[in-house]
GUNUTI-926149 format. One line per field, with one value per atom (N, C-alpha, C): residue in one letter; chain; atom name; x negated, y negated, z. Coordinates in steps of 0.05 Angstrom, whole numbers, padded with zeros to 5 digits. Layout:
BEGIN
type: [A | ...]
mol: [A | ...]
atom: [CA | ...]
px: [X | ...]
py: [Y | ...]
pz: [Z | ...]
// end
This chain:
BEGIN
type: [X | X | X | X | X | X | X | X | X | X | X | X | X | X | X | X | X | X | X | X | X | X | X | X | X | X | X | X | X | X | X | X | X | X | X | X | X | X | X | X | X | X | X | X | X | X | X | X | X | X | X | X | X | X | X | X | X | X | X | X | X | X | X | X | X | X | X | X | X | X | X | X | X | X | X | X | X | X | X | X | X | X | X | X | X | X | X | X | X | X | X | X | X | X | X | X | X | X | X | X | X | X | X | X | X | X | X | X | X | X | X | X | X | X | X | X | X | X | X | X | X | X | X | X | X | X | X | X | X | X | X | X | X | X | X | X | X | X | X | X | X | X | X | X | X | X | X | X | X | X | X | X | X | X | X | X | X | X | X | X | X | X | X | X | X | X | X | X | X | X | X | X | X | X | X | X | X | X | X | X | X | X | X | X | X | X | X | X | X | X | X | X | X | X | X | X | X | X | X | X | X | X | X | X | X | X | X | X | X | X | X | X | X | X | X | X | X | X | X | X | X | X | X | X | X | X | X | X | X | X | X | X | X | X | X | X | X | X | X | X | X | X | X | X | X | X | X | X | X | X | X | X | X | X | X | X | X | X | X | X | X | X | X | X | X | X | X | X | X | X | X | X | X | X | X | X | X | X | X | X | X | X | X | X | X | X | X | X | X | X | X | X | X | X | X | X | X | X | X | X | X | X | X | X | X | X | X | X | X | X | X | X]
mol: [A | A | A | A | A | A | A | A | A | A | A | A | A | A | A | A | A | A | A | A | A | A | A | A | A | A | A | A | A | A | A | A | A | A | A | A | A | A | A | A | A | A | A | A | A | A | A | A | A | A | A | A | A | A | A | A | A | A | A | A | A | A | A | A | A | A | A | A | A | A | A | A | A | A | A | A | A | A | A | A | A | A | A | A | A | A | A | A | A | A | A | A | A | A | A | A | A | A | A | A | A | A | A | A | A | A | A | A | A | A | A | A | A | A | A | A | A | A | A | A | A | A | A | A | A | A | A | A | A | A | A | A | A | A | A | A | A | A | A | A | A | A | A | A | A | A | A | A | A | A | A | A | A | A | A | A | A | A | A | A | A | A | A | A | A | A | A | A | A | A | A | A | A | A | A | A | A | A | A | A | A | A | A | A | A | A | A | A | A | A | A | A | A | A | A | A | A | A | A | A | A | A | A | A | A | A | A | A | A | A | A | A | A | A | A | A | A | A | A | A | A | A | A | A | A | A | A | A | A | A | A | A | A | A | A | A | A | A | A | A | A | A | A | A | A | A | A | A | A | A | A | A | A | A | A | A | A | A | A | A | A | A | A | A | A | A | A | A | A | A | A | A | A | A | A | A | A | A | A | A | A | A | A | A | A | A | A | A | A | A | A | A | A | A | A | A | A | A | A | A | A | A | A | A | A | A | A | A | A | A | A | A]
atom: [N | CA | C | N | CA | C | N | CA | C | N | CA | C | N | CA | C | N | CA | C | N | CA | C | N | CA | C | N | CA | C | N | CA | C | N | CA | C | N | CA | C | N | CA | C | N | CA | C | N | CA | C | N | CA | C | N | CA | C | N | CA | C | N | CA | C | N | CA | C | N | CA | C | N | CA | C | N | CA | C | N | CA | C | N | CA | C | N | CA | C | N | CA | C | N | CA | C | N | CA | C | N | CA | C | N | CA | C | N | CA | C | N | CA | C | N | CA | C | N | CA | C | N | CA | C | N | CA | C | N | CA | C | N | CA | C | N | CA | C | N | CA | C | N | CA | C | N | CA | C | N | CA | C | N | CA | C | N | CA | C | N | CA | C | N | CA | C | N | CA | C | N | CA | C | N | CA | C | N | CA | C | N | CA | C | N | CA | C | N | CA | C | N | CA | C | N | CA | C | N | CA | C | N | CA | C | N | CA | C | N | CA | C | N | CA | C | N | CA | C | N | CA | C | N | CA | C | N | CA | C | N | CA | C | N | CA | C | N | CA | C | N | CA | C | N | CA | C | N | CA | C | N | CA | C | N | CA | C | N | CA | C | N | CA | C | N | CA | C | N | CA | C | N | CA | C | N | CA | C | N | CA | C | N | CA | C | N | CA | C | N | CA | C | N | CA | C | N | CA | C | N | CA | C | N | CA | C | N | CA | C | N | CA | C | N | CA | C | N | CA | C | N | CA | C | N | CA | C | N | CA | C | N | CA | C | N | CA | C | N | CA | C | N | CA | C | N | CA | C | N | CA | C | N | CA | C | N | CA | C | N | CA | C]
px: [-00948 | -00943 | -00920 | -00900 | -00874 | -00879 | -00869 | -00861 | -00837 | -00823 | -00799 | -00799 | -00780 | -00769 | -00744 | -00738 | -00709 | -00705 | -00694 | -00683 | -00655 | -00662 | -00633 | -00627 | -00603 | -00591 | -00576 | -00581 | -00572 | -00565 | -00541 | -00521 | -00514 | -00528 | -00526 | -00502 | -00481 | -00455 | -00464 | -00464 | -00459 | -00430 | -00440 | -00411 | -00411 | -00382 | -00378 | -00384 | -00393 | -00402 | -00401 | -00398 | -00375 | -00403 | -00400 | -00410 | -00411 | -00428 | -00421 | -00436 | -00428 | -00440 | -00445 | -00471 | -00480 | -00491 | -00473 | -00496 | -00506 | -00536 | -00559 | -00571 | -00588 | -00598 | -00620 | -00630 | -00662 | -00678 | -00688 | -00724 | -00711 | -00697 | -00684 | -00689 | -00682 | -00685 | -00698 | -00719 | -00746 | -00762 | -00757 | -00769 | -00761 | -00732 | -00724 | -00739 | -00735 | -00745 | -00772 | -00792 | -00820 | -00833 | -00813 | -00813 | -00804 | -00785 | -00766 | -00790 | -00805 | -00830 | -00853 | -00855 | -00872 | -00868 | -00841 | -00839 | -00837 | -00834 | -00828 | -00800 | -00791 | -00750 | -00750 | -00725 | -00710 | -00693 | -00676 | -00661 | -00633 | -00630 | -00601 | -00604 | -00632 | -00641 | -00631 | -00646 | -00646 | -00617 | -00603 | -00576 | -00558 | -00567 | -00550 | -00559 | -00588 | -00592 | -00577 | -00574 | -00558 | -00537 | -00517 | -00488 | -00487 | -00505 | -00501 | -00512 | -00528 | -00537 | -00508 | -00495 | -00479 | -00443 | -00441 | -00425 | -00434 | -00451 | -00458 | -00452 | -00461 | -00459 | -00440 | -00425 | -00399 | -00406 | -00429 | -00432 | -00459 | -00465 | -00483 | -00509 | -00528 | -00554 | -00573 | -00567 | -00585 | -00576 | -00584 | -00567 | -00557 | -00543 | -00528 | -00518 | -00538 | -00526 | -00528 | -00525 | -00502 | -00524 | -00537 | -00563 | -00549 | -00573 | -00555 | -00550 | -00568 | -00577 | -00555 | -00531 | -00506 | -00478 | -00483 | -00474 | -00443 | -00421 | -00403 | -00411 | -00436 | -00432 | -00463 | -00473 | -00496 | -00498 | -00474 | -00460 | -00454 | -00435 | -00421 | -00441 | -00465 | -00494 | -00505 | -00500 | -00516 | -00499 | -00471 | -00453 | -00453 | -00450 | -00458 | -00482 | -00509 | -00531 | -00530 | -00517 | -00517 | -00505 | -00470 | -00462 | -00468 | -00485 | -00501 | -00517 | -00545 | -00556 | -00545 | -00523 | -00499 | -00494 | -00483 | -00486 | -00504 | -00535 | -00556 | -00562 | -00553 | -00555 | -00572 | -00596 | -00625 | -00639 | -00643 | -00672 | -00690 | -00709 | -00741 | -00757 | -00764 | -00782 | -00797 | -00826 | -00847 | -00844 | -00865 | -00864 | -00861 | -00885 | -00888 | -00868 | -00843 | -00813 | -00802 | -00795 | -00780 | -00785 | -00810 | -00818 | -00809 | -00822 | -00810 | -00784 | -00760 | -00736 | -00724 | -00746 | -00735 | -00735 | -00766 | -00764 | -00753 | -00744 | -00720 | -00705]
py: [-04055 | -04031 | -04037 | -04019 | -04025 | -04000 | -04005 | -03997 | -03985 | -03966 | -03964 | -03942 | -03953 | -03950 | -03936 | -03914 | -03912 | -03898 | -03921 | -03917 | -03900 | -03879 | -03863 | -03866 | -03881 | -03877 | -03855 | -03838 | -03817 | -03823 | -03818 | -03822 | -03799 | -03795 | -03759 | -03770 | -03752 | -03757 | -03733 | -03750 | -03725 | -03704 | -03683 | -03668 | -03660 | -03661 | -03646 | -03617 | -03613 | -03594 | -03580 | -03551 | -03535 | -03519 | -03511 | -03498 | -03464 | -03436 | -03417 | -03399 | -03390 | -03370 | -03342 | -03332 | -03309 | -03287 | -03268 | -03255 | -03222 | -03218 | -03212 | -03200 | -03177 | -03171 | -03186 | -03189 | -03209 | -03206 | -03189 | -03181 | -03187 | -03184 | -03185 | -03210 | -03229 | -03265 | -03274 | -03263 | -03274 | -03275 | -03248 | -03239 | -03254 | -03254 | -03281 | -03305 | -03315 | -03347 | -03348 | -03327 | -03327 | -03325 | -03311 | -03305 | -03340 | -03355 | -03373 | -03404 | -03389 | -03416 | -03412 | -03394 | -03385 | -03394 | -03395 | -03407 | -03435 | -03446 | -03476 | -03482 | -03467 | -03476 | -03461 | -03467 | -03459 | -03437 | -03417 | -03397 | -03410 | -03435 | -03456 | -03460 | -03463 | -03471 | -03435 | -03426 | -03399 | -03382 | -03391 | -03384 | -03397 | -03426 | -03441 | -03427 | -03431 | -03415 | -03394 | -03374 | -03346 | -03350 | -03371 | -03377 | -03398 | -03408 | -03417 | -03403 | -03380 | -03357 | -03340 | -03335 | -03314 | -03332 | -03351 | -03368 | -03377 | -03380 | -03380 | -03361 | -03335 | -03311 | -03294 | -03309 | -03287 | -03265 | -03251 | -03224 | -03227 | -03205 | -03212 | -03206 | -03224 | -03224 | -03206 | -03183 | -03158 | -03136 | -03111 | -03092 | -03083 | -03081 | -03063 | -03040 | -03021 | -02989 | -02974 | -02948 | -02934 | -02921 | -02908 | -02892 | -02866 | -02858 | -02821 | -02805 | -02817 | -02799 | -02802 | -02822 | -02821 | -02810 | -02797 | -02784 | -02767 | -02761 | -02745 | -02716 | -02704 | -02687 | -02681 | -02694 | -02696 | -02699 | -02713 | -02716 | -02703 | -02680 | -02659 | -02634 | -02628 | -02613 | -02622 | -02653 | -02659 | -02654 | -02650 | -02644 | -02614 | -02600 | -02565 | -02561 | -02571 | -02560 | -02561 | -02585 | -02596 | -02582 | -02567 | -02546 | -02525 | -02518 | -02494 | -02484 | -02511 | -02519 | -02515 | -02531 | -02528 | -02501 | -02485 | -02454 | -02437 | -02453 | -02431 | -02417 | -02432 | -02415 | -02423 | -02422 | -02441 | -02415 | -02430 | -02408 | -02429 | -02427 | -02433 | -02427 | -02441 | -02442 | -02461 | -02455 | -02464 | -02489 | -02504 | -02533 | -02521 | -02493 | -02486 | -02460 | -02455 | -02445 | -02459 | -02485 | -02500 | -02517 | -02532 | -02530 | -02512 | -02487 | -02463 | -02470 | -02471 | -02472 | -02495 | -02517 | -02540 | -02544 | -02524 | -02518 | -02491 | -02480 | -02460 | -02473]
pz: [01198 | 01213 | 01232 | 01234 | 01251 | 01266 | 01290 | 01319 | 01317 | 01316 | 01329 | 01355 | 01367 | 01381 | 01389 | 01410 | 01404 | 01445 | 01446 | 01479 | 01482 | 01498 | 01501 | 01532 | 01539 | 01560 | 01568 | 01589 | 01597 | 01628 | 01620 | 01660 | 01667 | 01688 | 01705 | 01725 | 01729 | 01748 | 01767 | 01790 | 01811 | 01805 | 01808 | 01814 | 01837 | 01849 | 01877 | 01881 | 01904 | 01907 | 01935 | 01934 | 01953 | 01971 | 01990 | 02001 | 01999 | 01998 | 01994 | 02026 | 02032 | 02062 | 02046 | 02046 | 02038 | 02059 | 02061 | 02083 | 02077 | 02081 | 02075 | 02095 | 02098 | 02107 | 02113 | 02136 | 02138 | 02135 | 02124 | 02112 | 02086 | 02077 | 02039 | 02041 | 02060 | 02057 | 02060 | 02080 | 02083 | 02051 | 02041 | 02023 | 01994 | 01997 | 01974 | 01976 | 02005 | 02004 | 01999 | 02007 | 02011 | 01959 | 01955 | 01925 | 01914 | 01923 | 01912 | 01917 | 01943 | 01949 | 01929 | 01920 | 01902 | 01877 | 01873 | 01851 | 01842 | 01862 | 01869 | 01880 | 01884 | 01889 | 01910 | 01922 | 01947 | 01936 | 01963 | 01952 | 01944 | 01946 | 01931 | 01913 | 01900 | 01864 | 01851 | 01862 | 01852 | 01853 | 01867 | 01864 | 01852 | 01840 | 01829 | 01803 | 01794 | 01767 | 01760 | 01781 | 01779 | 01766 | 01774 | 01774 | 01752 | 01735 | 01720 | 01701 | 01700 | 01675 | 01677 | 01701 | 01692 | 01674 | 01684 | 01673 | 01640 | 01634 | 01617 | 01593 | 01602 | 01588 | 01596 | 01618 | 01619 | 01625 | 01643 | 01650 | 01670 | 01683 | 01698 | 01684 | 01694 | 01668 | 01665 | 01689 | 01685 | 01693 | 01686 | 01686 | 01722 | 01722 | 01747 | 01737 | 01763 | 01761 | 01793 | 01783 | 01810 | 01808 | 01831 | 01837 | 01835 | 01822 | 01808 | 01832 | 01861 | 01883 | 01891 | 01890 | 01904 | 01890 | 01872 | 01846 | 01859 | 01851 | 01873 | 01866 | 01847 | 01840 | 01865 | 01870 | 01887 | 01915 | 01924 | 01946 | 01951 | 01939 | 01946 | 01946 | 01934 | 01943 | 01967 | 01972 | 01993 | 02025 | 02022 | 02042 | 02039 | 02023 | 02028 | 02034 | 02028 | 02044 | 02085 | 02084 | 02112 | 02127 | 02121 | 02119 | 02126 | 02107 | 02108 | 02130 | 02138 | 02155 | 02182 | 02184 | 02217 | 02219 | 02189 | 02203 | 02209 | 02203 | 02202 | 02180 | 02153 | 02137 | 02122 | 02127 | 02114 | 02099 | 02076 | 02061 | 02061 | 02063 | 02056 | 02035 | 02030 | 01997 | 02002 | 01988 | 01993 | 01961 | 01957 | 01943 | 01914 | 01911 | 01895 | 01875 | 01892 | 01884 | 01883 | 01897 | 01875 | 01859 | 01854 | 01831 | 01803 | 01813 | 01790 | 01790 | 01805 | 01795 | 01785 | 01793 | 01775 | 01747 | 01738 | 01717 | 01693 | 01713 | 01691 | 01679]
// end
């Protein structure tokens, strides 16, 4: 009966490495680091992962989008009601009218 064996030497090189300043709202960071201890890593592991998934794939790794609520076509409803409002020009409708008109 033979034994083999097979030894792999593997040499890890430090690479240099740069500093980055992120700034964040502070409940968002608490809330990162408190998620990042959870997972076992710091918010430096977790951002290095980031930057090496998006380098990787050349795009960012999950979707980014524009909230419809900030829409210019929504914006510009939401600056004429206000409008409206400053001149006094308010109607009132109860939950159950606009409802109904949401669904016409």
């Amino acid at each position: 009966m033979y034994l083999h064996c097979l030894i792999i030497k593997v040499e890890i090189t430090n690479m240099a490495q740069t500093l980055i300043n992120i700034r964040m709202d502070e409940d968002l960071k608490k809330s990162m680091e408190r998620t990042c201890r959870t997972l076992g890593m710091n918010m430096t592991t977790a951002f290095t992962i980031f930057a090496k998934k998006v380098s990787r794939e050349q795009r960012i790794p999950f979707d980014v989008s524009v909230d419809p609520f900030y829409s210019k076509s929504n914006m510009a409803a939401i600056d004429e009601a206000a409008e409206q409002i400053e001149q006094g020009q308010v109607i009132v409708k109860t939950l159950e009218e606009l409802e109904a008109l949401a669904n016409e």
